[in-house]
C-alpha positions as CSV (number, residue, x, y, z in Angstrom):
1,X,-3.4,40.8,-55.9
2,X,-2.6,39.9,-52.3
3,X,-4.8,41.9,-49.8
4,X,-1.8,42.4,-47.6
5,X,2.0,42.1,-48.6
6,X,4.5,43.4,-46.6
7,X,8.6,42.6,-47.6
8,X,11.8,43.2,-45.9
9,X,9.6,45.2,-43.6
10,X,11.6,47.4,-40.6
11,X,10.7,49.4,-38.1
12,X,12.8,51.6,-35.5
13,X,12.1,52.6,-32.1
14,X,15.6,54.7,-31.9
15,X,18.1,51.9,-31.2
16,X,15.5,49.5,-30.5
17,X,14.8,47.5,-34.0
18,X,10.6,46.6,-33.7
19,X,10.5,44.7,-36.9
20,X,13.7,43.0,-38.7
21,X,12.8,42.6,-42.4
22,X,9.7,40.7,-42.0
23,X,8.0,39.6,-45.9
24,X,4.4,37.9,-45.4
25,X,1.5,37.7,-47.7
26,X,-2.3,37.4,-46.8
27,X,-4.4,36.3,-50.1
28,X,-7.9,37.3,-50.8
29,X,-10.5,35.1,-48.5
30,X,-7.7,33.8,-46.0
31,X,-8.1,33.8,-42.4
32,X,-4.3,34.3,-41.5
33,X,-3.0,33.8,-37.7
34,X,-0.5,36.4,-36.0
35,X,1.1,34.9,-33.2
36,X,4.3,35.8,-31.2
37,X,5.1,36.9,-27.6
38,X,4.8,40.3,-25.9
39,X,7.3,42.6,-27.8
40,X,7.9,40.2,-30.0
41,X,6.4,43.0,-33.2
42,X,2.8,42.2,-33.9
43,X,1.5,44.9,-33.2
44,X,3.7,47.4,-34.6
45,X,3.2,45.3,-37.3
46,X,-0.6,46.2,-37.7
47,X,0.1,49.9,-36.4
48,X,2.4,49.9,-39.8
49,X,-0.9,48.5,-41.7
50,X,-3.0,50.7,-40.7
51,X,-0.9,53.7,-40.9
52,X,-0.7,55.0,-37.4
53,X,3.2,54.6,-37.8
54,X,5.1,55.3,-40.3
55,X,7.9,52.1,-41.8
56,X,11.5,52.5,-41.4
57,X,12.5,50.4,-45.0
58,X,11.0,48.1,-46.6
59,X,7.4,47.3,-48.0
60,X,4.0,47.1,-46.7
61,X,0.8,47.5,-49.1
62,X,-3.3,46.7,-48.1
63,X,-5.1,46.1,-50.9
64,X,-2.4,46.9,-53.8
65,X,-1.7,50.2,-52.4
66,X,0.7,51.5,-49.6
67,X,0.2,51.2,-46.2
68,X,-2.0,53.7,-44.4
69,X,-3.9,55.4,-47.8
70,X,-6.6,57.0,-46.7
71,X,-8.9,55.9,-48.9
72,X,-7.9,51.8,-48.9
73,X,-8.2,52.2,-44.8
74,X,-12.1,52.7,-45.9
75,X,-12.2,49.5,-46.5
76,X,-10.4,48.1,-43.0
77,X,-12.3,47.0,-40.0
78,X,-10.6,46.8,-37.2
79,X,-11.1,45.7,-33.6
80,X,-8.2,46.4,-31.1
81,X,-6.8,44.8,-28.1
82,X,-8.2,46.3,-24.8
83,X,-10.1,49.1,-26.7
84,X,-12.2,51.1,-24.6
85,X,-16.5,52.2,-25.6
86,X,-17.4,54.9,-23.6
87,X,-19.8,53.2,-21.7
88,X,-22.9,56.1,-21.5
89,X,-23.5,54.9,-25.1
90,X,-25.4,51.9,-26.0
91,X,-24.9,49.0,-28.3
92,X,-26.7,50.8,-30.9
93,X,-25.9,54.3,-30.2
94,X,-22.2,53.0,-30.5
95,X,-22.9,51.3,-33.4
96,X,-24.6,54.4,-35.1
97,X,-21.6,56.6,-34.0
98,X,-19.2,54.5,-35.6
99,X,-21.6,53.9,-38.6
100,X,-21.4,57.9,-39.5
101,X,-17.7,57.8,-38.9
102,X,-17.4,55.0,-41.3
103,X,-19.5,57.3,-43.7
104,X,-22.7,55.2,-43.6
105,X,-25.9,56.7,-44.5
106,X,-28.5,57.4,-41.5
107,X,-30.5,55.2,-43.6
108,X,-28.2,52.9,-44.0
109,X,-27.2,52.2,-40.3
110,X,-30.8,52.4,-38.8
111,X,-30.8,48.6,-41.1
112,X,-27.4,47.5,-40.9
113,X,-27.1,48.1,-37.0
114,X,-29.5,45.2,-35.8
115,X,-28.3,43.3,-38.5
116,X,-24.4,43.3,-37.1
117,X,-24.9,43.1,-33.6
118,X,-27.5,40.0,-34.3
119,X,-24.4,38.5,-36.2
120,X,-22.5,38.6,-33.1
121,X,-25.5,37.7,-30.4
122,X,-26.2,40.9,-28.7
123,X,-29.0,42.4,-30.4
124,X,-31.5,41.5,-27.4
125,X,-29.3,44.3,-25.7
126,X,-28.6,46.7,-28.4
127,X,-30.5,49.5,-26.3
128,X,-28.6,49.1,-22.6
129,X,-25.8,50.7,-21.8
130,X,-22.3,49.7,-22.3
131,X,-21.7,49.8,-18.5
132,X,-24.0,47.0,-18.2
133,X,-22.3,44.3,-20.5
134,X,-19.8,41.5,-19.6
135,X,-16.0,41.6,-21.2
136,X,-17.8,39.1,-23.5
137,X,-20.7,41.4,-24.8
138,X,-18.0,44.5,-25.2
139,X,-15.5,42.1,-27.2
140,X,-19.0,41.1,-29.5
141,X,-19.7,44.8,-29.6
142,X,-16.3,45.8,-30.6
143,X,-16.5,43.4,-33.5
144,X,-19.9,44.6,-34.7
145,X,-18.5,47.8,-35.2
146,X,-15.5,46.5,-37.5
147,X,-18.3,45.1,-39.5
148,X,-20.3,48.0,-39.5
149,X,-18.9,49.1,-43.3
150,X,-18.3,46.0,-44.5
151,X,-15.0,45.9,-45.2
152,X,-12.9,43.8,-47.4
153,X,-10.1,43.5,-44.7
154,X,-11.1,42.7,-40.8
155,X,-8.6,43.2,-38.7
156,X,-8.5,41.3,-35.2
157,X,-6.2,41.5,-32.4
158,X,-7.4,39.3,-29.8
159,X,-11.2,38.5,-30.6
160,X,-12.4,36.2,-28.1
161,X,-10.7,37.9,-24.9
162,X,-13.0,37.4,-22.2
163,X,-15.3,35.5,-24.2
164,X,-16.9,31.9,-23.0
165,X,-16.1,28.8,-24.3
166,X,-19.2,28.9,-26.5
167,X,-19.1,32.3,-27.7
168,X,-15.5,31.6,-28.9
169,X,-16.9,29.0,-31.1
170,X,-19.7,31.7,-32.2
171,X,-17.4,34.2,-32.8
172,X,-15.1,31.1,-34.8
173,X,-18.3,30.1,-36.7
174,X,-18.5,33.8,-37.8
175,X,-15.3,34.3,-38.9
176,X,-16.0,31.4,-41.2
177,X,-18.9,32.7,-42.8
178,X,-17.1,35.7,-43.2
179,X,-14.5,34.6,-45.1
180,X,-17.5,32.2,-47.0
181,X,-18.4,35.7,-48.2
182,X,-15.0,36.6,-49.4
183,X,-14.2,39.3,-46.9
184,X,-10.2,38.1,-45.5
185,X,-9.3,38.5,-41.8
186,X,-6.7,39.4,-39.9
187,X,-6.0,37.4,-36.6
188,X,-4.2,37.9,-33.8
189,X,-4.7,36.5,-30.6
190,X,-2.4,34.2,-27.7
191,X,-5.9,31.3,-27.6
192,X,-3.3,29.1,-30.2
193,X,-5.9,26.4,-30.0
194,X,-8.4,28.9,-31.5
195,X,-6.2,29.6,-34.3
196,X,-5.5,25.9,-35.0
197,X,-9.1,25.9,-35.8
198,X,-9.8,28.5,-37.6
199,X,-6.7,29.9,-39.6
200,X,-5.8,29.2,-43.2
201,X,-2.4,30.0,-42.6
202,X,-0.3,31.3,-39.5
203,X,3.3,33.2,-39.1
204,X,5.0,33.4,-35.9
205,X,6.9,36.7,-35.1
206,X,9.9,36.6,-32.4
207,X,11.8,39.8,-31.6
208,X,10.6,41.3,-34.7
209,X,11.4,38.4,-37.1
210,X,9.8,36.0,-39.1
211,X,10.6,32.1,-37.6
212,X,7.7,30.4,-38.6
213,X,5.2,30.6,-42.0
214,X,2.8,28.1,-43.5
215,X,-0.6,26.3,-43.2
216,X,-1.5,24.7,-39.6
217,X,-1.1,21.4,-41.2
218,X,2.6,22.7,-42.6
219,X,3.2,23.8,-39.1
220,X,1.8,21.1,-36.4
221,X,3.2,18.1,-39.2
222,X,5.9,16.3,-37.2
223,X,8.1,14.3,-40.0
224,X,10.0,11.4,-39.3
225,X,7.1,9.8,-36.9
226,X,4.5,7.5,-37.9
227,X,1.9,5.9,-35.6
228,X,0.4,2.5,-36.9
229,X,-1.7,-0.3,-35.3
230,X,-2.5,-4.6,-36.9
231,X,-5.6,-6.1,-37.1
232,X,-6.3,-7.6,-33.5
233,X,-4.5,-10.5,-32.4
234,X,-1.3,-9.9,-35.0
235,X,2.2,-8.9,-33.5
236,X,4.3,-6.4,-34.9
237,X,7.9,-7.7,-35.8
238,X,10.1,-5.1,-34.3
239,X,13.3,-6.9,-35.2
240,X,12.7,-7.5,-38.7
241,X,11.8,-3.9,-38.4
242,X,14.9,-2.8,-36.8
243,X,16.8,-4.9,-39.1
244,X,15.5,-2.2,-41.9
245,X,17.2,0.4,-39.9
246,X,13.6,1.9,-38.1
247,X,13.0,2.4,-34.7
248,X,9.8,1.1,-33.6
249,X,8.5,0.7,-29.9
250,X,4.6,0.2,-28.2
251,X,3.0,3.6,-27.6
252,X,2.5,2.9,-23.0
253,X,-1.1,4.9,-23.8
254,X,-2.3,3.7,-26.3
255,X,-2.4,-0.7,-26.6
256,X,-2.0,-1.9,-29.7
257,X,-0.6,1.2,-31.3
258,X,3.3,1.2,-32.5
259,X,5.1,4.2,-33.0
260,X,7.9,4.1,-35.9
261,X,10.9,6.6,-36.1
262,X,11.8,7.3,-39.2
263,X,16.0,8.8,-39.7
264,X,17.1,11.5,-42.0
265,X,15.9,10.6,-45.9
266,X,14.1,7.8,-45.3
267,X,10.0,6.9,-46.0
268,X,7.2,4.7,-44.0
269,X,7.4,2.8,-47.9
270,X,9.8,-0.2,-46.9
271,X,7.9,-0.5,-43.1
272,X,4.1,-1.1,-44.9
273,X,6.1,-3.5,-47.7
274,X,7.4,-5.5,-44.9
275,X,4.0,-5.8,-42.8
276,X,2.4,-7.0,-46.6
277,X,5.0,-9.2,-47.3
278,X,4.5,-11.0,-43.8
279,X,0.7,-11.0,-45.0
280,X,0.3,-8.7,-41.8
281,X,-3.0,-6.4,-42.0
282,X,-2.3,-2.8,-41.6
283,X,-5.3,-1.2,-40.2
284,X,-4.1,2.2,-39.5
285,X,-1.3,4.6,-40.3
286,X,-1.1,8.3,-39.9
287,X,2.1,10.4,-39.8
288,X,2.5,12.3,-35.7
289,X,1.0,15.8,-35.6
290,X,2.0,18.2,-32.7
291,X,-0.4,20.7,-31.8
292,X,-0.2,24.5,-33.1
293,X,0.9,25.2,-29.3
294,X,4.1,22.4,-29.2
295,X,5.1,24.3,-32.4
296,X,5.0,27.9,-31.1
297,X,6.8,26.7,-27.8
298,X,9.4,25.0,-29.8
299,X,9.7,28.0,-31.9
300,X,10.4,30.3,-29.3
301,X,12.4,28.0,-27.1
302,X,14.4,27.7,-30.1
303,X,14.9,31.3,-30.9
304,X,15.6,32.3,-27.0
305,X,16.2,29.1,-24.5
306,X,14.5,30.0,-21.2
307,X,14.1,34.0,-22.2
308,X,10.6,33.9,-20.7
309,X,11.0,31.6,-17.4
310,X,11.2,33.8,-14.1
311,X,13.7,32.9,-11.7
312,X,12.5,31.8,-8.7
313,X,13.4,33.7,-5.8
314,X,15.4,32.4,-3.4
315,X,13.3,31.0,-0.5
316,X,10.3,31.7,-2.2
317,X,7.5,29.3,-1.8
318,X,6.6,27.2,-5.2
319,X,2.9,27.7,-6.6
320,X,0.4,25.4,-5.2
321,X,2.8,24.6,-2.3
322,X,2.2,24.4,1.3
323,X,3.7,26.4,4.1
């Protein structure tokens, strides 16, 4: 049973179409990456999953049953983007409030509460006031709280706003023990080199549809590219190469290494044969990756060329530039 499953999911704003019959699936123990631009349907997406709106066509199910059942959202955490703790409250009092809300027993929460916001670094402060914490601590506090019931589904939309380079990589260490204990999250956040790390698999929304769906190794694998280098002091034999019908040429930043193009249907098979037969020593060989980023910027400038660059104005002075 798929913890989320949404197909030929659509959603209407009046004439404006928020989600084009988008079909995704989120197994049990994944952490699964949302990514697309402003507007582009993510979060009408997780509205839909939590039941705050209603679908237009289409299906979306949590946990086997339909979108927005009351009792299957019992078993959601969820932190939002830019939420808002009133900030009179403390860490804990917070924590206790949402604790009741989630239907936690008093007794229950006076343990649990230390415990969660000790997962996420801030239990030296669980008694100061909100006011008093950084954009980092609130972001740690808001994902205590989607802990707080320990739910099978965690729901994140933007985690590490605001957060420091190392307490990314605490909350990213957390995430992984999370999903260690089975519990699957939901991610969504614009750090793609974040996701890259962390996510099992990642779909990319633009304009309400479905581009992009796989594994991070799936996604960043650039085919037809293989970098390779020779033992020291041996020289490649780009002609005999060429001859083949492969494109091979130095990489300027790298000495030593050779880059081989590879055309429509062909394999890196004949290219090693050749360097063996020559009694050449191949000492390494790995097929180009592109980072999660170069495939989301692809992606989009793909979907809609230059959508997103401003025009400058005219006369206006570049950024960076002098008067």
């Amino acid at each position: 049973m798929s913890v989320i499953e949404t197909v030929n999911l659509r959603k209407r704003y009046g004439p404006l179409e928020a989600l084009k019959g988008v079909s995704l699936r989120v197994e049990k123990g994944q952490i699964y990456g949302l990514l697309g631009q402003n507007g582009a349907g993510k979060t009408t997406l997780i509205k839909i999953l939590l039941g705050i709106v209603r679908l237009t066509d289409g299906e979306a199910r949590l946990l086997g049953e339909p979108a927005g059942t009351v009792h299957v959202r019992r078993k959601v955490g969820y932190l939002p983007e830019d939420h808002q703790f009133p900030t009179y409250h403390t860490g804990y009092s917070l924590m206790d409030f949402y604790g009741s809300v989630y239907g936690v027993p008093a007794d229950a929460r006076r343990k649990k509460i230390p415990e969660a916001l000790e997962l996420v670094g801030i239990a030296g402060r669980m008694h100061s006031k909100i006011k008093t914490y950084s954009k980092g601590m609130k972001q740690r506090l808001g994902i205590a709280q989607a802990l707080m019931h320990e739910p099978e589904l965690i729901i994140l939309d933007e985690p590490t706003d605001g957060v420091d380079p190392m307490g990314r990589k605490e909350i990213r260490e957390l995430m992984s023990r999370l999903k260690e204990k089975g519990h699957t999250i939901f991610l969504n956040s614009h750090l793609l080199g974040e996701v890259e790390l962390i996510c099992d698999r990642v779909a990319i929304l633009q304009r309400g549809e479905l581009v992009r769906e796989g594994t991070v190794a799936e996604l960043t694998k650039q085919k037809g590219q293989y970098r390779l280098r020779l033992a020291d002091g041996q020289a490649f034999p780009t002609d005999a190469v060429a001859a083949l019908g492969y494109a091979a040429q130095p990489v300027a930043e790298r000495p030593g290494l050779i880059e081989v193009a590879l055309n429509e249907g062909q394999t890196i098979d004949p290219v090693v044969k050749l360097l063996a037969d020559r009694g050449l020593n191949l000492r390494h060989l790995v097929e180009n990756k592109q980072s999660l980023e170069d495939v989301f910027m692809k992606t989009v400038e793909s979907a809609e060329p230059g959508v997103d660059r401003k025009k400058q104005r005219r006369g206006a002075r570049p950024v960076g530039g002098k008067d």
